[in-house]
C-alpha positions in Angstrom: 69.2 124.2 90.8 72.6 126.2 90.9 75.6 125.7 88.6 77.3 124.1 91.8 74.6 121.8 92.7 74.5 120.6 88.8 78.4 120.4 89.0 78.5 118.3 92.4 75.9 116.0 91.0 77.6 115.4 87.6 80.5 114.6 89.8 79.4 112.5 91.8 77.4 110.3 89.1 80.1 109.8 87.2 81.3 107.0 88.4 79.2 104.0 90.3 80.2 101.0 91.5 78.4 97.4 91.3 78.1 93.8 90.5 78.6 92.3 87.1 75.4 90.0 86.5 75.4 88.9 82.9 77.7 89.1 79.8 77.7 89.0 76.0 80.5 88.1 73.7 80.7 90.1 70.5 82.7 92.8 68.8 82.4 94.2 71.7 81.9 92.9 75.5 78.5 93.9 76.7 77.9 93.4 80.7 74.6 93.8 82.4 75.8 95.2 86.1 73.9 96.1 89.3 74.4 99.5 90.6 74.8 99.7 94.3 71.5 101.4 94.0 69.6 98.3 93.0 69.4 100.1 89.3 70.5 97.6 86.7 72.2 98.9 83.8 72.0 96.4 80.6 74.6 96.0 77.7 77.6 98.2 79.1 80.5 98.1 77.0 83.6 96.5 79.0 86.2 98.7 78.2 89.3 96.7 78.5 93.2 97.0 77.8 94.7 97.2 74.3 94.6 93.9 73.0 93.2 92.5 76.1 89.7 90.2 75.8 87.5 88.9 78.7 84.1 87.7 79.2 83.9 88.2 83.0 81.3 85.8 84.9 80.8 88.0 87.7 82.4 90.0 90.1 82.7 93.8 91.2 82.5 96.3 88.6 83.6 100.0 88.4 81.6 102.2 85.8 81.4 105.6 84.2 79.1 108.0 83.3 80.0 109.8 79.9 79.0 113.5 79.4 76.4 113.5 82.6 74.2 111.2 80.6 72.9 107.8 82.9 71.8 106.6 79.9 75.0 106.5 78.3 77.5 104.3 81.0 80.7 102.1 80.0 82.4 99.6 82.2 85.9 100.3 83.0 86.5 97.6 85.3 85.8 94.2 86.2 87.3 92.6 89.6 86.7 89.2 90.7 89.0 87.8 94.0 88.3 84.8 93.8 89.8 84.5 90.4 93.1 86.9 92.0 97.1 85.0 92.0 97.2 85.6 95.9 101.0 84.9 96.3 102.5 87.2 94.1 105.3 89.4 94.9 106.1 92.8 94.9 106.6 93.4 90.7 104.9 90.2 89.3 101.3 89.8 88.1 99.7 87.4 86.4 95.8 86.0 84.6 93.6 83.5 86.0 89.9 82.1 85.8 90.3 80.0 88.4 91.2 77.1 86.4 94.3 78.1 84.6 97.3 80.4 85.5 99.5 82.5 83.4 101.9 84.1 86.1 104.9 86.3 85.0 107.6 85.8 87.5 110.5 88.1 87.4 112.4 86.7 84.3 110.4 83.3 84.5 107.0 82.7 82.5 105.0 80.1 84.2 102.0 78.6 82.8 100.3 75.9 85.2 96.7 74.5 84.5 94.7 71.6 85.9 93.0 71.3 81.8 94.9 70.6 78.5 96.8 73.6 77.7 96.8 73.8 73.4 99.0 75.9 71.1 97.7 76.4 68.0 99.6 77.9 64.8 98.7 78.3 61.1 102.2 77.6 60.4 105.2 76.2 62.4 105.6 76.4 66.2 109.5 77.1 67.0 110.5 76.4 70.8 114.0 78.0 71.6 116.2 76.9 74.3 119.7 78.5 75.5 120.6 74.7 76.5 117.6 72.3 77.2 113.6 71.3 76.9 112.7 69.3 79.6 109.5 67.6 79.8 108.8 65.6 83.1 107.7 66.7 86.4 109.8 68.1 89.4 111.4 65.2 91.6 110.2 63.2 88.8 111.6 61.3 85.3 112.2 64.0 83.3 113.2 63.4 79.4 115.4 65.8 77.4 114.5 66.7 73.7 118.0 66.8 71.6 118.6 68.7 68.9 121.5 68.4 65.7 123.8 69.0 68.5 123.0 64.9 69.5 123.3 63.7 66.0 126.8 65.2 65.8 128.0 63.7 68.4 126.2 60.3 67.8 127.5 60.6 64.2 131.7 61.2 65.3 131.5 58.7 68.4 133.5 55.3 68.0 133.1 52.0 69.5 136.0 51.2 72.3 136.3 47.8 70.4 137.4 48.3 67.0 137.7 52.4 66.8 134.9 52.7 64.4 132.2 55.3 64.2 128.7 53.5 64.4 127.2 51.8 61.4 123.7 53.8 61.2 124.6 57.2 61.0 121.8 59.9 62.7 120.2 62.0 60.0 117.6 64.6 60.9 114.7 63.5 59.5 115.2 60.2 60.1 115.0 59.7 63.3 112.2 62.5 64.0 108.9 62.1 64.4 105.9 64.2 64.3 104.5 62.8 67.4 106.1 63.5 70.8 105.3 60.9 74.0 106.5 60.9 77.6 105.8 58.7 79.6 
């Protein structure tokens, strides 16, 4: 076989296309993934963004071929549509598994889910607000959470009828709680 012919095939073995079937959480992201050919490769690393993780289900795959060797393959690439945001616009992107959404919109972040979204923290979880939090639903009742800004004012208000400032004063702590409730 000529240098050419070696060089053509390298070239064109480098990189396949097929269908994730299996995967394996670990250090690193395994994926077992049918070749176009029928050939199934078995525990391909998933080679994903910096600080990126994903366990993909299924979908189509794009792999290469490292120094010429079949033997030695990493997956570059997992794409699944029916996991795709379909309305985005030009600029925006987003992640979904088809149950959640985290969609960057412009100079909005939008997080919708039909399942309990959680934060978790080690240590204190600070919300910050120009103005307001709102927690309701569109069209809906919506309630506001205040801040020392409300105590001030509730603290220097005074009653129409005899010009004094309230009785129980507004204190921080006091009239916090750990628990918050809509409803």
């Amino acid at each position: 076989m000529s240098l050419i012919s070696r060089l053509s095939n390298a070239i064109v073995s480098a990189i396949a296309r097929g269908t994730v079937t299996a995967s394996q959480a670990g250090p690193r992201i395994l994926v077992q993934v049918q070749l176009l050919n029928q050939e199934v490769k078995e525990r391909l690393e998933h080679m994903l963004p910096y600080g990126r993780s994903a366990l993909p289900l299924a979908g189509d795959a794009v792999v290469l071929t490292v120094g010429a060797d079949r033997n030695h393959m990493l997956c570059i690439a997992v794409d699944n549509p029916a996991t795709r945001i379909n309305d985005l616009a030009s600029g925006e992107f987003g992640d979904s598994d088809g149950a959640s959404v985290v969609a960057y919109r412009g100079d909005r972040l939008e997080v919708s889910s039909t399942k309990p979204i959680e934060i978790h923290s080690d240590d204190v979880v600070y919300v910050y607000s120009a103005s307001q939090v709102i927690i309701g639903s569109p069209g809906g009742t919506t309630y506001h959470l205040v801040d020392e800004r409300m105590i001030a004012l509730f603290n220097s208000h005074t009653h129409a009828s005899d010009g004094a400032p309230p009785s129980q004063q507004m204190a921080l702590g006091e009239q916090t709680t750990t628990t918050l409730i809509a409803s």
